[in-house]
N, C-alpha and C positions, 0 to 999 in steps of 0.2 A: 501677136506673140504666140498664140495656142496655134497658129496656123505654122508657124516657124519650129514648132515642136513636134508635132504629129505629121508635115511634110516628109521630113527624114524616118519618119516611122513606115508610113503609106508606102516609098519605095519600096523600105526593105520585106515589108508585107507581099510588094505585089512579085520582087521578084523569087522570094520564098516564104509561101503561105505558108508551109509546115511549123515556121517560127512560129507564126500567132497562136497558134493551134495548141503548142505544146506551152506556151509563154501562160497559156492561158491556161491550164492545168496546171503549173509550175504558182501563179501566184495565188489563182483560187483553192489550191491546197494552203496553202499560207496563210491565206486570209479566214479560212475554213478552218484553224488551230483556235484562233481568238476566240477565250468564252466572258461573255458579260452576266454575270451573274451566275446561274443554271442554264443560259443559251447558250449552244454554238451552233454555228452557221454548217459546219461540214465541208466536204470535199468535192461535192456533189453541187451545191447552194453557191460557193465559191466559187468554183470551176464558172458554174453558168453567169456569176455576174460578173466574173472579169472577164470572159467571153463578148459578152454583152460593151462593156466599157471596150475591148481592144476592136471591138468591130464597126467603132464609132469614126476610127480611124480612114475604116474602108479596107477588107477583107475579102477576097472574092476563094473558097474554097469549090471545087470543082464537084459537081453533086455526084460524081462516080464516087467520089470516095466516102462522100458524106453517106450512101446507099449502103455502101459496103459495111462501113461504122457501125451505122443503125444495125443493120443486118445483124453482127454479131453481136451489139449488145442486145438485141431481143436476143437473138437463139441464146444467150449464156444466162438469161433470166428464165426462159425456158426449162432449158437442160438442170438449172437446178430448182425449180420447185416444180417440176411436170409428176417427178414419183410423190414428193408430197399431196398433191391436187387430186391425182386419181386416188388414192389411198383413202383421201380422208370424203372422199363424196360417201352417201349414206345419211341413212334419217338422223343420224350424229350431230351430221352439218348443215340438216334444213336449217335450220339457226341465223348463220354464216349464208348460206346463201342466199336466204329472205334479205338479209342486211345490205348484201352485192347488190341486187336487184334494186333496193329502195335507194342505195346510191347512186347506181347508174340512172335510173329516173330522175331524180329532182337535179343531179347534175346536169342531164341533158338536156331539162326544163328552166334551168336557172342560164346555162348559157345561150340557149336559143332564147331566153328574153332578155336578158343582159345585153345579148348581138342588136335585138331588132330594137329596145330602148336609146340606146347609144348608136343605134347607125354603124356597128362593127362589120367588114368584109366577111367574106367565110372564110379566110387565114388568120385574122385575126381572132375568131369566132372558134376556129379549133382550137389554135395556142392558147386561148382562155384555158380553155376545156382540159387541154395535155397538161398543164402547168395546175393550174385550178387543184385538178384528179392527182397533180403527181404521178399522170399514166403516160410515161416517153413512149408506147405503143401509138398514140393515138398521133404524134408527129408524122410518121411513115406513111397510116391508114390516110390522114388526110393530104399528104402530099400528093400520093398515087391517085385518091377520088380528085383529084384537081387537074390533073392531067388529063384526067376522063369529060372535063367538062366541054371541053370543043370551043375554049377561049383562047387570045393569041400566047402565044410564047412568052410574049415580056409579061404578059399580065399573069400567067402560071406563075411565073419567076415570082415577080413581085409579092404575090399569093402566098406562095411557099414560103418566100421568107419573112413573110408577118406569122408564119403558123409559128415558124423561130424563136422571132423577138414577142410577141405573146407568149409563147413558152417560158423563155427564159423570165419575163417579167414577172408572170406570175406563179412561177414555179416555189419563190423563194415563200412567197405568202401562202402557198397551199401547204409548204410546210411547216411553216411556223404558227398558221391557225391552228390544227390538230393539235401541237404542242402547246400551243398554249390552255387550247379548250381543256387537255389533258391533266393538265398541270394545276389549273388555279382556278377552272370551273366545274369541272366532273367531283374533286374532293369535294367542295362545298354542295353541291347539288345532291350526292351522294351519301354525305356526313362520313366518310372514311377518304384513307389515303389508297392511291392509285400502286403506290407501292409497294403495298402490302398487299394488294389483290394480286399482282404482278410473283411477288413471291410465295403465295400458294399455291397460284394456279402451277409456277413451277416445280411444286415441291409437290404436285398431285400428279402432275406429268410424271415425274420420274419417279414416282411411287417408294420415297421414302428415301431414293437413292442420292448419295453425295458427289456431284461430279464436280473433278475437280478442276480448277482452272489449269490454264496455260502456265508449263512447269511446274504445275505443285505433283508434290507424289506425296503418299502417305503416310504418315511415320511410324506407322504398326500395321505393317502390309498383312493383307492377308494369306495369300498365298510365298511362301518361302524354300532357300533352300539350305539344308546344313551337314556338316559333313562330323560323323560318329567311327571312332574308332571301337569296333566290336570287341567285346570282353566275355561274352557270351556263347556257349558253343551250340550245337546242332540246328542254327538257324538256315533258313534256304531265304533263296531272294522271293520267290511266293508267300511265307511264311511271314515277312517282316512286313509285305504288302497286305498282307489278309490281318495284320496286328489293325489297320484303319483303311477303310476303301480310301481317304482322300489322300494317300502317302504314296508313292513310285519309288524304286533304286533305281540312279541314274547313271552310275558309274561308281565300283569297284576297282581300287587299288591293292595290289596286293606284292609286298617287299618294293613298291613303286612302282608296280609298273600294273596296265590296264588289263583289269582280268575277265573282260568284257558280263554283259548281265543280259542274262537269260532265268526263265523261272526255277530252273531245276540248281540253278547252282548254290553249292554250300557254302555256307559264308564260316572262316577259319578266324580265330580268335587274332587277332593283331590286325586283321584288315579295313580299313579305309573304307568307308560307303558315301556315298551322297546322296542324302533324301532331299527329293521337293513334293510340295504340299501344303493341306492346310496349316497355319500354323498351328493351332492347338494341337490337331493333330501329331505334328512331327515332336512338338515339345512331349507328346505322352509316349512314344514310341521309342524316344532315346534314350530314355530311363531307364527301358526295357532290357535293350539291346548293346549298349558301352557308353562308352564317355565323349564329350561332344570337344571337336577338335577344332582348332583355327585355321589359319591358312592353309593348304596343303600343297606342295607342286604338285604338278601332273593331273590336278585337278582342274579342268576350265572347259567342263559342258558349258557350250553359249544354248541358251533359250530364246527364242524367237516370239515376236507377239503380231498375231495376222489378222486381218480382220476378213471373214466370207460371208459372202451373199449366199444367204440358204434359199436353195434354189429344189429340195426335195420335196415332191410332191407332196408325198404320206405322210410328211411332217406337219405340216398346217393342221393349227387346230391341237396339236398336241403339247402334253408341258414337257420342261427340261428335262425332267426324271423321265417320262417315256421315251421321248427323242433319246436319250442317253441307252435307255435298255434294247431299244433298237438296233442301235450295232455292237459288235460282237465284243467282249473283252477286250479282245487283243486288238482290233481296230482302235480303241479309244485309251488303250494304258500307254501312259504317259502324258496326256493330252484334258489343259485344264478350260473351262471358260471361265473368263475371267470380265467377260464385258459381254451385252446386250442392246440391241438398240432399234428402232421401228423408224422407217422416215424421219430421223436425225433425232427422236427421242428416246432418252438412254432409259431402258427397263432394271427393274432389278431382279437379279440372280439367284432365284429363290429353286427348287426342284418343282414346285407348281405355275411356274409361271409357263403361260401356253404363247406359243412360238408361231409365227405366220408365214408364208411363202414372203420371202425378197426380206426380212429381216437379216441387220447385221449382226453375225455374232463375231468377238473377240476371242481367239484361242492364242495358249500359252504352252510351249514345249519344245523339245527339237525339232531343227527343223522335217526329218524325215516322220518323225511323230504329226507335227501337224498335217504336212502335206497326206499323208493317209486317214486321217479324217477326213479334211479338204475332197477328197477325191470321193468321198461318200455323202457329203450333205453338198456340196455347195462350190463355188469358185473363187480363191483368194482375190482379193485387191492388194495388189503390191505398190507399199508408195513408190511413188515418182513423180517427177517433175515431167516426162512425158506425156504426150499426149495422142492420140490417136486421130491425125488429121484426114486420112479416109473419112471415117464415122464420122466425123464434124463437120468436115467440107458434104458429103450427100445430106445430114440433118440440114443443113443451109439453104442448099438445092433444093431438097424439098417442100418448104417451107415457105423459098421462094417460089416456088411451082403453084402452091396450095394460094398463096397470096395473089397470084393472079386472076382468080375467080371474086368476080363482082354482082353483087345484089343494089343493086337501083332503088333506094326511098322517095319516092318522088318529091323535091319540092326541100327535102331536107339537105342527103348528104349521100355519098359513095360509101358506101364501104367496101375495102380488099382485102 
């Protein structure tokens, strides 16, 4: 009966592997939803064991593409934690890397006697290790040291794909160890909870700062913008600006229509301004200068929010307030920071916080406002869903390149 089931499977597999492939992300996402209590299995843990179950069938994927696969999922593991990695080397992270060390030891220790207790191949013997480590680097490394060994063809073959099904088996357990050790023996061993450590460490990271989740915004922003009809005479648009450094005029209306803003211009009693700024700020300002008005036509400056990689030199090592007094007035009026952030953690926005080569910063203004900052610290990132297949296709080359040099342990294992 299971042969009268999986027959009509096995065809449709051998004449389009692509199905199983994608069948097999499609139900280990699914099955990777279910939580049992505080467990879920993931997307990742799913994938590989329905993987694992459709290939029971008989699957034959053609190793060009499985090369290729691999390939890009290192490089995209790469390409995003490479700026974090060099960043954080430094007596900082002797800590962190004493810890890498003692793992990578007793794991290469525990599976080379795990292999030679039980009699495991060296395919099976790496798949422990990749799955074990939760390190899918280590599938590739040992596939390429296997083709080095000067054994036949079918036995590479066979080789390779126990590094596979070792993987996948015990990939599930290498992740749900951790978590559990995490979860219900570190508290106890500890006498504190995991998630309270968890949430200071984050809230020491970002140094007192709130960030907010996926669509929340604010609901007392700090930075604003409000529009004052002037009741007040002999003001100029510098005048209203020097009432608080953190206030701009963004746009004058005057009988309706745009009376453009420059420093020298006088501001006439009936006319329309739009400040943005700090809020306290602009609330003490308006007091000053008229009455604060609702909608307006003809008012609709759009503000832009950019994020640049500070890429000036002279900058590193200095705090916001000096960075700031370094360019000129008129370079930076109009032009707010609104966000900071170091190897994906978000700083706060203080005038002494000291700033480093390749930090992000967040600016706020028009767009011709920003782009002339822009053009003095650093180089916008504009989103997009683009991507730059040059750069990422030679990253890949390369890497492939670099991966073809081999070191010989004798007696142990290749590494590429």
């Amino acid at each position: 009966m299971l042969h009268a089931f999986t027959a009509p499977l096995a065809d449709l597999f051998g004449a389009c592997p692509e199905i199983a492939l994608f069948l097999a992300l499609v139900i280990g996402c699914w099955i990777g939803r279910f939580r049992f209590g505080s467990f879920q299995l993931g997307g990742v843990a799913g994938s590989l064991l329905a993987a694992v179950l459709l290939s029971q069938v008989g699957v034959h994927i053609d190793s060009g593409i499985k090369n290729v696969l691999f390939a890009l999922f290192i490089y995209a593991v790469g390409y995003q934690s490479g700026p974090q990695f060099f960043r954080s080397l430094g007596r900082q992270s002797l800590r962190e890397i004493l810890m890498a060390v003692v793992l990578a030891i007793t794991g290469l220790i525990t599976v080379v006697t795990v292999a030679r207790l039980f009699h495991l191949d060296k395919g099976l013997a790496a798949g422990l290790a990749a799955g074990g480590l939760t390190q899918s680097a280590i599938i590739g490394t040992a596939g390429s040291s296997l083709e080095k060994l000067g054994l036949p063809l079918a036995q590479v073959q066979q080789l390779q794909g126990n590094v596979a099904v070792g993987y996948a088996v015990t990939y599930i357990f290498g992740s749900i160890g951790p978590i559990l050790l995490c979860v219900n023996v570190l508290p106890w061993f500890m006498k504190r909870g995991i998630r309270e450590d968890a949430i200071k460490a984050e809230a020491a990271q970002a140094g007192g700062v709130h960030v907010p989740g996926e669509g929340e915004v604010p609901a007392l922003p700090n930075l604003i913008g409000r529009a004052y009809r002037i009741t007040k005479s002999g003001l100029t648009v510098s005048g209203v600006e020097n009432l608080a450094r953190g206030v701009t005029v963004e746009q004058i209306l005057r009988d309706g229509k745009d009376a453009g803003v420059s420093a020298d211009v006088a501001l006439m009693s009936g006319d329309q301004v739009l400040l943005v700024g700090q809020r306290a700020d602009i609330l003490t300002i308006g007091q000053k200068i008229g009455q604060e008005c609702g909608e307006i036509p003809g008012m609709d400056i759009a503000l832009i929010r950019r994020d640049v990689v500070l890429s000036r030199k002279d900058f590193s090592g200095k705090t916001v307030s000096q960075c700031a007094q370094s360019l000129s007035a008129a370079v930076r009026h109009g032009v707010y920071l609104v966000g900071l952030s170091r190897a994906g953690t978000t700083l706060p926005v203080t005038p002494d916080t000291p700033v480093k080569d390749g930090d992000m910063v967040t600016l706020l203004g028009t767009s011709a406002d920003v782009q002339r900052v822009a053009n003095q610290i650093g180089t916008i990132l504009i989103p997009s869903v683009k991507t730059d297949l040059v750069f990422h296709s030679l990253g890949i080359a390369l890497g492939l390149l670099i991966g073809l040099a081999v070191v010989h342990i004798e007696g142990v294992m290749h590494f590429a």
